[in-house]
C-alpha positions as MATLAB code, in Angstrom:
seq = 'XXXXXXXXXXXXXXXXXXXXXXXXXXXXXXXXXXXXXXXXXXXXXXXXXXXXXXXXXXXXXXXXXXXXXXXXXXXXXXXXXXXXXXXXXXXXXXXXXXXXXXXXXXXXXXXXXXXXXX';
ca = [
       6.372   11.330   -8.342;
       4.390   14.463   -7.350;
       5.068   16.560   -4.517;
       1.633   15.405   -3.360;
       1.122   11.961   -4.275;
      -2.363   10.286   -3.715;
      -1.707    7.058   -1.601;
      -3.317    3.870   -0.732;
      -3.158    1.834    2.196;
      -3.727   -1.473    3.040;
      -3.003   -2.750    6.209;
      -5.188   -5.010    8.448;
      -3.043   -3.682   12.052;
      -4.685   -0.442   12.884;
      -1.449    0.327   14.579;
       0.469   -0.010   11.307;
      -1.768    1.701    9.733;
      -1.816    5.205   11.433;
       2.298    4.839   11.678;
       1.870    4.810    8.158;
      -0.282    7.408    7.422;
       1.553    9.326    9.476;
       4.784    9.118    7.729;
       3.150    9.751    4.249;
       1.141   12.818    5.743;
       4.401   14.087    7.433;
       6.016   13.861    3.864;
       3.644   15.968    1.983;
       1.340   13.196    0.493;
      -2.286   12.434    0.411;
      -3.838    9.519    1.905;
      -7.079    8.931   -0.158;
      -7.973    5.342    0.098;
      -7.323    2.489    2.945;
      -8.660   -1.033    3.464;
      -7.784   -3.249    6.453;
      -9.237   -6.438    4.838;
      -8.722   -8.043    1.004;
     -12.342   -7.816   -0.040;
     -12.397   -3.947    0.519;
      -8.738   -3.560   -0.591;
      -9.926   -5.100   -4.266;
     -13.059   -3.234   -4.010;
     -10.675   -0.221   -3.554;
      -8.759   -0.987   -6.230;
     -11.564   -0.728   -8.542;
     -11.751    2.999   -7.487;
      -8.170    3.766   -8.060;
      -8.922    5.703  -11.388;
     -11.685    7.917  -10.173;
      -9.212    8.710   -6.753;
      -6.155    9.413   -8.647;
      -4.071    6.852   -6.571;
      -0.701    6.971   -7.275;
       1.132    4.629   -5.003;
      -0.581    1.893   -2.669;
       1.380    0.589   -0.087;
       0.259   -3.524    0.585;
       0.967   -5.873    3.962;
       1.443   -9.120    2.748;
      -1.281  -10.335    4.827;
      -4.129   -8.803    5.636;
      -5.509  -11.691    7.899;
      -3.408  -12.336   11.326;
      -4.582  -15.873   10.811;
      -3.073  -16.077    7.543;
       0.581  -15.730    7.019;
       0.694  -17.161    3.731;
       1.416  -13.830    0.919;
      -2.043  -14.626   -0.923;
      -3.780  -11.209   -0.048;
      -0.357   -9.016   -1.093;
      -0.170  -11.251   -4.102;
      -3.927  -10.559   -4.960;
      -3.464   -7.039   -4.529;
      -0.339   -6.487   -6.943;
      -2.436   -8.321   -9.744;
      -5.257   -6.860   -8.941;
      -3.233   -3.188   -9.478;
      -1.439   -4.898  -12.162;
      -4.637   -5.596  -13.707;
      -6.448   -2.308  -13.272;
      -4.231    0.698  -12.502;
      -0.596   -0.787  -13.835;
       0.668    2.737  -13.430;
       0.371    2.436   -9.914;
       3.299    2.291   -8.096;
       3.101   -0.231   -4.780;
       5.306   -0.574   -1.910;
       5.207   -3.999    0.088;
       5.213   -3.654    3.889;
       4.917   -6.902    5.033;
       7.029   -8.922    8.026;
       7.710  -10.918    5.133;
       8.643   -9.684    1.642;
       5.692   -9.218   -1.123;
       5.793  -10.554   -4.426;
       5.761   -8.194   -7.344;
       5.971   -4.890   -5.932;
       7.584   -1.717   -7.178;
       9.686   -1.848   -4.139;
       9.346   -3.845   -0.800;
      10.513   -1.939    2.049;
       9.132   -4.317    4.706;
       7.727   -3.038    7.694;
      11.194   -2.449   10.027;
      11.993    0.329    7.480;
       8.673    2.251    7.798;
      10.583    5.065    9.367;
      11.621    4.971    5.458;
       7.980    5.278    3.904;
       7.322    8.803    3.374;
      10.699    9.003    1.394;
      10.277    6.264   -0.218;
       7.089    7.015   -1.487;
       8.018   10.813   -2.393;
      11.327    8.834   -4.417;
       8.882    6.985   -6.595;
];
């Protein structure tokens, strides 16, 4: 991976979300895109090309009122689909299917390394 890699985010609890972007930032990386829903996450995905993304870092759910994996799952075909050089880290409660690696959200202390080990 780059010194400075160009990350996505996608995370629906504004809380998560800043920890995150603060780890990433604090490890030399770029945040260029985030999304706190599905429909702008795979709208963002569409732009991955044009913003260089690198690695996008998913929640499993990005609905509180649905727990059920659908929206991580979207996501990692959606990337799949569109940008399969893109690396993607799940950080979810619960573990999301097809990622590069799923670090899970107890290990975000974790992220910034883990994205700069990619």
């Amino acid at each position: 991976m780059p010194e400075k890699a160009r990350v996505a985010i996608f995370e629906d609890n504004l809380m998560f979300l800043d920890a995150f972007k603060t780890r990433i930032i604090a490890a030399g990386h770029n945040v260029v895109s985030e999304a706190t829903n599905l429909r702008t996450a795979l709208e963002a995905v569409e732009q991955f090309e044009q913003l260089g993304v690198q690695v996008a870092i998913i929640d499993g759910n990005l609905d509180p009122n649905n727990t059920s994996g659908y929206d991580g799952r979207a996501l990692v075909a959606a990337i799949n689909r569109l940008a399969p050089i893109v690396k993607t880290v799940g950080m979810s409660n619960s573990s999301v299917e097809g990622v590069t690696i799923d670090l899970g959200k107890r290990n975000y202390p974790k992220l910034g390394e883990t994205v700069t080990n990619l």
